[in-house]
C-alpha positions in Angstrom: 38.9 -48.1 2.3 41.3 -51.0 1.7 40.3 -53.1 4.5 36.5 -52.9 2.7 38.1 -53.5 -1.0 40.3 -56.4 0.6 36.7 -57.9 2.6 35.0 -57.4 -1.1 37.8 -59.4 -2.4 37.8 -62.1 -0.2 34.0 -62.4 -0.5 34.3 -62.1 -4.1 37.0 -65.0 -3.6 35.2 -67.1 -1.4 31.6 -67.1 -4.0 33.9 -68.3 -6.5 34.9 -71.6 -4.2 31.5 -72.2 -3.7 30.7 -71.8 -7.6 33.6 -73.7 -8.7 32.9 -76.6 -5.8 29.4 -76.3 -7.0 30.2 -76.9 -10.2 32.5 -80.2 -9.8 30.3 -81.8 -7.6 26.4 -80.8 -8.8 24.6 -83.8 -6.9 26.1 -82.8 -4.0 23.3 -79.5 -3.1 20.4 -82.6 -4.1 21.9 -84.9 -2.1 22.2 -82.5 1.3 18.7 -81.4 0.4 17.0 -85.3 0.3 19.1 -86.2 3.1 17.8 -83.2 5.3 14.6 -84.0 4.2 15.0 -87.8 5.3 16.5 -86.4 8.5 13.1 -83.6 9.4 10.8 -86.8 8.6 12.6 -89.2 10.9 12.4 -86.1 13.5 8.8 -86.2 13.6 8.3 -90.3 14.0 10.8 -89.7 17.1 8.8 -87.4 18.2 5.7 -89.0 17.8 7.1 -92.0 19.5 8.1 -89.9 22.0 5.0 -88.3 23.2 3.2 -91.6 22.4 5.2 -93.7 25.2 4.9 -91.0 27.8 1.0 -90.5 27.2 1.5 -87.4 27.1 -1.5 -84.9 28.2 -1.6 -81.3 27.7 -5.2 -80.6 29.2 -6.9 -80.2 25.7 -4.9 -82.9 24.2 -4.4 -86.1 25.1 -1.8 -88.5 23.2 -2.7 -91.8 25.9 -5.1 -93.4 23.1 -3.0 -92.6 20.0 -0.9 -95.4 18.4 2.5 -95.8 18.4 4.9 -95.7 14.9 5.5 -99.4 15.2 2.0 -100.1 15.9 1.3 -98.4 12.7 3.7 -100.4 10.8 2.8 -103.3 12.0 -1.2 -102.9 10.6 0.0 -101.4 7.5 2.2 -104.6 6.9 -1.4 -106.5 7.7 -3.2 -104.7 5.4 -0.8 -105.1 2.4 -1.2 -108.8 2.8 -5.3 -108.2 3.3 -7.2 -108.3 -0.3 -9.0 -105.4 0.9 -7.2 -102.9 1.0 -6.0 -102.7 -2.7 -9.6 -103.0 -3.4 -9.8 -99.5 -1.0 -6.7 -98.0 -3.2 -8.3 -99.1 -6.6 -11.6 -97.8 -6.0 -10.4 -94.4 -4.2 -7.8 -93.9 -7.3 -10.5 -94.6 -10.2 -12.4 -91.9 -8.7 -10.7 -89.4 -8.2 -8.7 -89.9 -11.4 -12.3 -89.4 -13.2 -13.0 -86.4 -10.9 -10.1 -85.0 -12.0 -9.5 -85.5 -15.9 -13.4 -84.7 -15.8 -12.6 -81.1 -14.4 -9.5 -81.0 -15.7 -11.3 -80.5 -19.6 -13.6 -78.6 -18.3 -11.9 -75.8 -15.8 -9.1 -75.3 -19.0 -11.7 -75.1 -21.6 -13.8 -72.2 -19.6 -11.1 -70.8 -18.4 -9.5 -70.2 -22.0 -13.1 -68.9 -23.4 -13.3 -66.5 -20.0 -10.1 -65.8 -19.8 -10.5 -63.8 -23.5 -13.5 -63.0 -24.0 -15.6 -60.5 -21.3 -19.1 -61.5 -22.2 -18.3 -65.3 -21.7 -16.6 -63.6 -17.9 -19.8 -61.4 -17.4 -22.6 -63.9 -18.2 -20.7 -67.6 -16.8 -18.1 -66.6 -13.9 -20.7 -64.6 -11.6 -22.6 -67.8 -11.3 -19.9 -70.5 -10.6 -18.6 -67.7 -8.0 -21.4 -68.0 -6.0 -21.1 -72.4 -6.0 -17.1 -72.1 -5.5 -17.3 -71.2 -1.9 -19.8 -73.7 -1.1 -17.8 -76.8 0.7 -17.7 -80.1 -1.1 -19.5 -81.6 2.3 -22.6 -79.2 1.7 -22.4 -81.0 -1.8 -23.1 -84.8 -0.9 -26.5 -84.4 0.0 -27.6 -83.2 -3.4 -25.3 -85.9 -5.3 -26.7 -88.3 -3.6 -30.4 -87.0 -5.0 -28.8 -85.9 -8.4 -27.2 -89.3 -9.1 -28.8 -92.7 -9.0 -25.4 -94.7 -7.9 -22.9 -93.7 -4.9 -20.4 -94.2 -7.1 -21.2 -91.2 -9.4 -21.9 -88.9 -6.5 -18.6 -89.1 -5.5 -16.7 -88.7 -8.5 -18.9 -85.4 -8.9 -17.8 -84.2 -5.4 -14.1 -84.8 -7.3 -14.8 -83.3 -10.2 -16.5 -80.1 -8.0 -13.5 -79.7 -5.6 -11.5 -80.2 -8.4 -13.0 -77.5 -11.1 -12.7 -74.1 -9.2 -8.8 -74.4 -9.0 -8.0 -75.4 -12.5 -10.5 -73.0 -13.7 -9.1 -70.1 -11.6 -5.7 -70.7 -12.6 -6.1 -70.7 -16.0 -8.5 -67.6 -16.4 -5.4 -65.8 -14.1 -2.9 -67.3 -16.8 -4.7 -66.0 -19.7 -5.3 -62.5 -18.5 -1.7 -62.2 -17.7 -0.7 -63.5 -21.1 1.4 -60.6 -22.7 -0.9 -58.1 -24.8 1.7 -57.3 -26.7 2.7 -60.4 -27.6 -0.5 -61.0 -28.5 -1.3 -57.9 -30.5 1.9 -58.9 -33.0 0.2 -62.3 -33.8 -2.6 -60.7 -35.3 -0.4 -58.2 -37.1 1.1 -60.7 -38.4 -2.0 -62.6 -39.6 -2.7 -65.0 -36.8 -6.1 -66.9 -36.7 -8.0 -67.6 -34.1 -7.1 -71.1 -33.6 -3.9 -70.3 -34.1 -4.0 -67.8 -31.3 -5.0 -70.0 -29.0 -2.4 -72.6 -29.7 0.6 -70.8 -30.2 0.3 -67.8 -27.9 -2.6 -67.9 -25.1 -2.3 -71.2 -24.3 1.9 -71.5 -24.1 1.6 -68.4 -22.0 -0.7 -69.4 -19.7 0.3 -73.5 -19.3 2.8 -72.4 -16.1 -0.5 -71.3 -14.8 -2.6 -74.1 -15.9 -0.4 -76.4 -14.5 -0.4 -74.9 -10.9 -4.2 -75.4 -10.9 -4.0 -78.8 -12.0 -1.4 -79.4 -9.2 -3.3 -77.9 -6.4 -7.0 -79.4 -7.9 -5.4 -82.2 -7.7 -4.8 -82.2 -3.8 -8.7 -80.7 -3.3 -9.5 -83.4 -5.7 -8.2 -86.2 -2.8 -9.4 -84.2 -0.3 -13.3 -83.5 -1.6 -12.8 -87.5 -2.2 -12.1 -88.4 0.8 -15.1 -86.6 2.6 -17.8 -88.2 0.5 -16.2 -91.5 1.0 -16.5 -91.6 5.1 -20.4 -90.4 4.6 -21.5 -92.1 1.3 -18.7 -94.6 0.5 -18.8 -98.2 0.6 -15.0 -99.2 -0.8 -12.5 -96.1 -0.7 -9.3 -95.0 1.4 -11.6 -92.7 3.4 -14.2 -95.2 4.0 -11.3 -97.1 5.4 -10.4 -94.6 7.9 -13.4 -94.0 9.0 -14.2 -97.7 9.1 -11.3 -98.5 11.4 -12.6 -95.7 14.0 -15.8 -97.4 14.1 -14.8 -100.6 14.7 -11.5 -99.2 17.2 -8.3 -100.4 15.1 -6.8 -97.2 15.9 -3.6 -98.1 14.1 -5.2 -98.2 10.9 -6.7 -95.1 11.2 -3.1 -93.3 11.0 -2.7 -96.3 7.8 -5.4 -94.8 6.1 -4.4 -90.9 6.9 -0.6 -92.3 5.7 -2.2 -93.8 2.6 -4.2 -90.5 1.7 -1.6 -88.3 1.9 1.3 -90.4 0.1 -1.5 -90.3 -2.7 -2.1 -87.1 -2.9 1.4 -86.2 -2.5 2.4 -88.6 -5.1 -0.5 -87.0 -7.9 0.4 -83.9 -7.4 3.9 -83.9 -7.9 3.2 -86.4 -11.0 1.1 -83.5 -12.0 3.8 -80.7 -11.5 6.4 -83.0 -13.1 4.6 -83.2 -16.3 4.1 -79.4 -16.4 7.4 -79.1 -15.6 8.3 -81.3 -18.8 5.7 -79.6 -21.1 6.8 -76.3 -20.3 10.4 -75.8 -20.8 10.4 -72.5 -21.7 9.1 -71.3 -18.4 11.4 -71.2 -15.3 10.8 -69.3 -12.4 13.9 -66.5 -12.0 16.1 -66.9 -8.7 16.5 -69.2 -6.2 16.0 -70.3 -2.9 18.6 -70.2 0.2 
């Protein structure tokens, strides 16, 4: 029994060092994590160098005709001093910016309406659950006959990718809004408006925000696919430009490219829900 209060103790003991060292030096957890994370990113360039320079073949894939890192650098250094591709960038961002705030006021504003009131859920949900598992490929053939530019068919394959997430997400966030909490505003002589504003839509923004975050990486992605088959300017009609005329090294530019972007959006995104809700954090912590 002592030798267990005595291993308590010293456990107790040693949680308190960690606290206390914790607590003198608190960039020092951040600093481990980004360098860890610099560290599992350079992992994978060595290994992709290293399969790359022994041309590596594993029956079903084959790595003889894929380009090295330095090869990749090398065209993405060509590009940036090419006027074409921030034309690619500009064009691909407008888009799917447009997409995006597009379905962004949309999926919040149904999904608040659904969300609290059933005969808005019975009478518009059923149908835009049958078009949410239809793929934003199967899509481009009709935008193309809806729309009379290009250019509008694709941000409509944005905005569609985009819309099922966000409106999901909030409907979710609403229905798990508090009933209680919601049920003491009208005691105490809440309106409607006021409902919305001060209690539905507080309680559901952590929800909001994590469909606008992931919309906003189906957003790139829906983009992306009508810009190989109906794009004329766009980061995917780059990539799929450089296949067809063979400048295999800016291929992996233009997959770089899409996902930096879609990285970088979405954690803008989660940042600014982050920011605009500070009363929600989530309880606990990783290891």
């Amino acid at each position: 029994m002592a030798a267990t209060f005595d291993l308590a103790d010293s456990d107790s003991r040693t949680g308190l060092v960690r606290a206390s060292t914790a607590a003198r030096h608190p960039n020092a957890a951040a600093v481990r994590r980004r360098a860890w994370q610099v560290a599992s990113i350079c992992i994978c360039l060595a290994v992709w160098q290293f399969v790359v320079s022994m041309r590596l073949s594993l029956g079903i894939i084959t790595f003889a005709n894929v380009p090295a890192p330095l090869e990749v650098v090398q065209a993405f250094w060509a590009q940036c001093h090419s006027p074409k591709l921030p034309r690619h960038l500009a064009a691909s961002l407008f888009r799917v910016l447009s997409g995006f705030c597009l379905a962004a006021a949309t999926g919040i504003t149904l999904g608040l309406a659904i969300g609290r009131h059933r005969v808005l859920e019975d009478s518009i949900l059923p149908p835009l659950e049958v078009l949410r598992p239809i793929p934003a490929v199967a899509w481009i053939p009709l935008a193309v006959l809806m729309f009379p530019s290009s250019e509008l068919s694709m941000v409509f394959i944005t905005f569609i990718g985009a819309l099922f997430p966000i409106l999901l997400n909030t409907i979710h966030g609403v229905e798990a809004v508090d009933h209680r909490l919601v049920a003491t505003a009208r005691g105490l002589g809440t309106g409607p408006l006021a409902l919305y504003t001060e209690v539905i839509v507080p309680g559901a923004a952590p929800a909001i925000f994590t469909g606008l975050s992931i919309g906003m990486g189906t957003a790139w992605f829906c983009l992306i696919t009508a810009e190989m088959i109906a794009g004329q300017y766009g980061i995917g009609y780059f990539t799929w430009e450089s296949y067809t005329l063979q400048n295999y090294a800016n291929i992996i530019v233009g997959m770089a490219l899409i996902g930096l972007l879609g990285m970088g959006s979405s954690a803008v995104v989660k940042r600014i829900g982050l920011a605009l809700t500070p009363w929600y954090r989530l309880q606990g912590g990783k290891r």
